[in-house]
VOSEKE-149053 format. One record per residue (C-alpha): residue in one letter; x, y, z; residue number from 0. Coordinates in steps of 0.02 Angstrom, whole numbers, plus 32768, in hexadecimal, padded with zeros to 4 digits. Layout:
+----+------+-------+------+-----+
| aa | east | north |   up |   i |
+----+------+-------+------+-----+
|  A |    X |     Y |    Z | NUM |
...
+----+------+-------+------+-----+
//
This chain:
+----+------+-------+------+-----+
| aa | east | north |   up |   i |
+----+------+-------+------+-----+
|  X | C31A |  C318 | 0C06 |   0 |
|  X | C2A9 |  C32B | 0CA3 |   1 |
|  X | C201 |  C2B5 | 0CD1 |   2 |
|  X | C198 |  C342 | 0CAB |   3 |
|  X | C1E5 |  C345 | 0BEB |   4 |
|  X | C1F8 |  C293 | 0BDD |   5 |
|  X | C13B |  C278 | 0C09 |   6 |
|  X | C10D |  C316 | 0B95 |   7 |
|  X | C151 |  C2A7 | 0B0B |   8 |
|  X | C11C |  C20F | 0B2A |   9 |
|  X | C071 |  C254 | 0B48 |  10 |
|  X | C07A |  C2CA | 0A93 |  11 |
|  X | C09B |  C215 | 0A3F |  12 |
|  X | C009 |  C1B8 | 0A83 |  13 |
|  X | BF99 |  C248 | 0A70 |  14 |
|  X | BFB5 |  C23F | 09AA |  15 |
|  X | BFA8 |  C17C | 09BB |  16 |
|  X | BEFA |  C195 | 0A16 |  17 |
|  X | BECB |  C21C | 099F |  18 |
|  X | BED8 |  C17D | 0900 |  19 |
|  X | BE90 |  C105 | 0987 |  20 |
|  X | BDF5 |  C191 | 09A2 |  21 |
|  X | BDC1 |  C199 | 08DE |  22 |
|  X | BDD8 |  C0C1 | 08C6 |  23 |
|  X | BD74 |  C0B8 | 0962 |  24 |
|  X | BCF6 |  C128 | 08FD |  25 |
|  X | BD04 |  C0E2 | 0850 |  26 |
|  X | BD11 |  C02C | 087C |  27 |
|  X | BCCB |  C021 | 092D |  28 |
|  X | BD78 |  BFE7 | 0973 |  29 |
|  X | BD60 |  C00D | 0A2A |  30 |
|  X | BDE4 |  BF91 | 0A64 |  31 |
|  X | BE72 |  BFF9 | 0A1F |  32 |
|  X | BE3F |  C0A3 | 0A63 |  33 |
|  X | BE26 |  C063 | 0B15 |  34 |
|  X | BECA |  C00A | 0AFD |  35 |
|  X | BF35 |  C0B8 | 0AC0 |  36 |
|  X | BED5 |  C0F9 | 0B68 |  37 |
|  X | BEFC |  C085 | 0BD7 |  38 |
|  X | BFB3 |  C0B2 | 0BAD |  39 |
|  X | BFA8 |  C159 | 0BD4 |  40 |
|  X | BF70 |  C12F | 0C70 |  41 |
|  X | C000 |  C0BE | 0C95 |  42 |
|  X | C072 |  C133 | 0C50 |  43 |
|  X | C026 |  C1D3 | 0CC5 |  44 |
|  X | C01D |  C163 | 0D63 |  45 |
|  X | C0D5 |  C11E | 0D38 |  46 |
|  X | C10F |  C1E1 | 0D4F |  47 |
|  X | C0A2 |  C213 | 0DCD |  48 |
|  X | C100 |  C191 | 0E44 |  49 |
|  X | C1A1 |  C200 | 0E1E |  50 |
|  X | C143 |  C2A0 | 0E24 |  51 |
|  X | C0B3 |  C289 | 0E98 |  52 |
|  X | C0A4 |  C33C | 0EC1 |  53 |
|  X | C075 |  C372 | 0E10 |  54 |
|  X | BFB0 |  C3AD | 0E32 |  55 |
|  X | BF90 |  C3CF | 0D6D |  56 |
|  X | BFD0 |  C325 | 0D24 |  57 |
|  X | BF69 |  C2CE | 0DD0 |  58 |
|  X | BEDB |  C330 | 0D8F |  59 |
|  X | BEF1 |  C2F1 | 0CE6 |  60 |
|  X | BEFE |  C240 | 0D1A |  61 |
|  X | BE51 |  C246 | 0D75 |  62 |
|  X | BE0C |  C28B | 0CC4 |  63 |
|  X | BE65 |  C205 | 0C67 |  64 |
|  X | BE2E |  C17D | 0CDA |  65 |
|  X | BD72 |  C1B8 | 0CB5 |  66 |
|  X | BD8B |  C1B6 | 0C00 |  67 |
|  X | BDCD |  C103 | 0C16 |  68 |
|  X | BD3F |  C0C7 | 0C7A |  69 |
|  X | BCBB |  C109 | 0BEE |  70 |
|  X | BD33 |  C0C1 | 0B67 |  71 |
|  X | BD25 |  C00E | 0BAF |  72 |
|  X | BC63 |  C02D | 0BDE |  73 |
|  X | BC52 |  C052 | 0B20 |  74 |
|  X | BC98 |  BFCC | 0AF5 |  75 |
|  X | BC55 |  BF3F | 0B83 |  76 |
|  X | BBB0 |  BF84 | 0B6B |  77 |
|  X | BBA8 |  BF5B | 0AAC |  78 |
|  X | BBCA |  BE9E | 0ACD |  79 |
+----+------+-------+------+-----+
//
């Protein structure tokens, strides 16, 4: 199995695992878990892109991800 396909999956897991962490967030105001399940998926897309640096799309995708991270922990710094 290549990077690319080993990142695909690990990536197709956390996305259901964020999905959950999404509605709890929503039905029980559990911020800490989302931003947790994203922080992951950072680490996991910066882990390949040091084996595949030259991969524009998933280096574009980081960038997004790290945004969505940085509103996630606003969210839920703000609140406290």
């Amino acid at each position: 199995m290549g990077d690319r396909q080993a990142y695909n999956n690990k990536m197709a897991i956390l996305k259901v695992i964020l999905e959950s962490a999404r509605e709890r967030a929503i039905a029980s105001d559990d911020l800490e878990t989302m931003c947790l399940i994203m922080s992951i998926g950072n680490d996991v897309t910066e882990t390949y892109l040091r084996v595949r640096a030259d991969d524009a799309l998933i280096q574009k995708r980081l960038k997004g991800m790290r945004n969505d991270l940085t509103a996630c922990l606003a969210l839920l710094y703000n609140r406290r």
